[in-house]
C-alpha positions in Angstrom: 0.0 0.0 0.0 1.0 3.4 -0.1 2.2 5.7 3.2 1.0 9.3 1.6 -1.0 10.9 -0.8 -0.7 14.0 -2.4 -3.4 15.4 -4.5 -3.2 18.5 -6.6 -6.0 20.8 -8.4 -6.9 24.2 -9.1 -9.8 26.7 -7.7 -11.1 29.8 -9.7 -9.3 33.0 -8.0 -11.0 34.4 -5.6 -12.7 38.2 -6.8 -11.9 36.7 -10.4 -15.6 37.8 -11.5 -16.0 41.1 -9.6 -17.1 44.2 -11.0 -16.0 47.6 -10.1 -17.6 51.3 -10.1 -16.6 51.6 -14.2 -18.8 48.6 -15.1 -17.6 45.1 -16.1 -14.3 43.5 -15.1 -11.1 44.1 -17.5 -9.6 40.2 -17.8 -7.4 39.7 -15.4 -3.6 39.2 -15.7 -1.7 37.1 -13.6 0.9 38.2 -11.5 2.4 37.2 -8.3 2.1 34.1 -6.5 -1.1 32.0 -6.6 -2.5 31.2 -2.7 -2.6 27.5 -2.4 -4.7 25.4 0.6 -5.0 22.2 1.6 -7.5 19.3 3.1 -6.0 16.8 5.1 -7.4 13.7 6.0 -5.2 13.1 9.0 -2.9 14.9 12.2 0.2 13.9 10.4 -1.2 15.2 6.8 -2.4 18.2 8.6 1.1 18.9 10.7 2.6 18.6 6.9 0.1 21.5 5.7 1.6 23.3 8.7 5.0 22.6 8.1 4.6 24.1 5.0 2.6 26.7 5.8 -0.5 26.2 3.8 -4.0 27.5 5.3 -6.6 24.9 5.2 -10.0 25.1 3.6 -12.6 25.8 5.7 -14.9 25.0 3.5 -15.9 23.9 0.3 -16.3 20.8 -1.7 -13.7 18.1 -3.4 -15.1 16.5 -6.5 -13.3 14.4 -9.1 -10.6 12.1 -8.6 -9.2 13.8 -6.1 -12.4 13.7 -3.8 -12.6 9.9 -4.4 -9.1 10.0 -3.2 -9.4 12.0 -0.1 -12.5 9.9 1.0 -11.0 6.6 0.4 -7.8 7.8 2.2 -9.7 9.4 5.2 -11.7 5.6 5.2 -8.2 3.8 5.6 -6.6 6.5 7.9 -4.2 7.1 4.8 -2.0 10.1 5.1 -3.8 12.3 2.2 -3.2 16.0 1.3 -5.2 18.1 -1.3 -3.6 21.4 -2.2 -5.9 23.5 -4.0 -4.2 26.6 -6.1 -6.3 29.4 -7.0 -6.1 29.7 -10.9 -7.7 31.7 -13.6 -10.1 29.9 -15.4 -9.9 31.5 -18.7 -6.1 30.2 -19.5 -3.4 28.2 -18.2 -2.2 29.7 -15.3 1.5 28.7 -14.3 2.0 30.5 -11.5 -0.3 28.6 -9.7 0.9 25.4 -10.9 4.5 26.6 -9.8 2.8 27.2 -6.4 1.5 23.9 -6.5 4.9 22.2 -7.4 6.8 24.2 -4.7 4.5 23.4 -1.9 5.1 19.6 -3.0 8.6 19.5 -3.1 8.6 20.8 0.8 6.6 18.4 1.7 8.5 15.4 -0.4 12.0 15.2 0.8 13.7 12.0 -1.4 12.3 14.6 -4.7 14.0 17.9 -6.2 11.8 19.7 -7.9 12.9 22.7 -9.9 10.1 25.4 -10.4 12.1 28.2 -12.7 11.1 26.6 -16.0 7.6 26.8 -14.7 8.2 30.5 -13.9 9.9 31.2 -17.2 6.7 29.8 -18.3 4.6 31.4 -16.6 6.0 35.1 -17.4 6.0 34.7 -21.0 2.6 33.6 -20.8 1.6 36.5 -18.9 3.3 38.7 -21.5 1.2 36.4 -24.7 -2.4 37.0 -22.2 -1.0 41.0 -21.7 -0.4 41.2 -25.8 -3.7 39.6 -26.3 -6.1 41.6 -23.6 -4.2 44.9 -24.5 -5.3 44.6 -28.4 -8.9 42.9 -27.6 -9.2 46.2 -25.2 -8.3 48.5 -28.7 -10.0 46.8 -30.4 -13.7 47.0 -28.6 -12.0 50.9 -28.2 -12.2 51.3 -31.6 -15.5 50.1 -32.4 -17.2 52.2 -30.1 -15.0 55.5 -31.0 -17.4 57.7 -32.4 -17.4 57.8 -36.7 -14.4 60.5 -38.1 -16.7 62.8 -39.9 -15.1 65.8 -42.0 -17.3 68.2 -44.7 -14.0 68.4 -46.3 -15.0 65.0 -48.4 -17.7 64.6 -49.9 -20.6 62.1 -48.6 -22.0 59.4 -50.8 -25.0 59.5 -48.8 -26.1 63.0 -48.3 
């Protein structure tokens, strides 16, 4: 059998939908670190959220694999972690997988894990979803700018 388990998924980032005073949300752009928590199913799982300083979930529901997991492992009295990385949900968001990765190779000392290609990732991704909101935002600009009218030229119409 197996001594640990260590589950990892993603939840949407918390205020991702909000609206402010000027109307509807601009798309959000990810920068800095992603806030990760866990579930544990016992006091050793829960002394390794602690060791690595991750705030459990108060609340909220696991689904998937990784809630058949946790209930299974909680049955057994398995040692079973879920760390749960906010994320956007429009695009990939590698910050939070970074997160998730770095958490996980804390907690799993025989493992090295290397998180700047993730990083590296993760900025020129931000830079691609930056390119891509900044021209959609022009864009939707320039279809509402009001028509260039001049009597200089001549209208077909009137």
């Amino acid at each position: 059998g197996c001594r640990e388990i260590v589950s990892l998924e993603g939840l949407p980032r918390s205020g991702e939908e909000e609206e402010d005073e000027d109307g509807p949300p601009e798309p959000p752009i990810p920068t800095g670190p992603a806030k990760v928590y866990g579930v544990a199913t016992t006091e050793r799982a829960r002394a390794m959220l602690a060791r690595e300083k991750v705030d459990e979930m108060s609340s909220g529901v696991i689904t998937g694999a990784s809630g058949v997991l946790m209930w299974m492992a909680e049955q057994r009295k398995v040692d079973a972690v879920c760390l749960l990385a906010e994320a956007f949900r429009q695009f990939p968001d590698a910050r939070a997988a970074a997160g998730l990765v770095h958490i996980v190779d804390g907690m799993l000392k025989n493992i090295a894990v290397e998180i700047e290609p993730l990083m590296e990732q993760a900025e020129q991704l931000e830079k691609q979803i930056k390119k891509a909101v900044d021209a959609a935002l022009s864009a939707q600009q320039s279809r509402q700018a009001p028509p260039h009218t001049s009597s200089a030229s001549p209208s077909m119409y009137g």
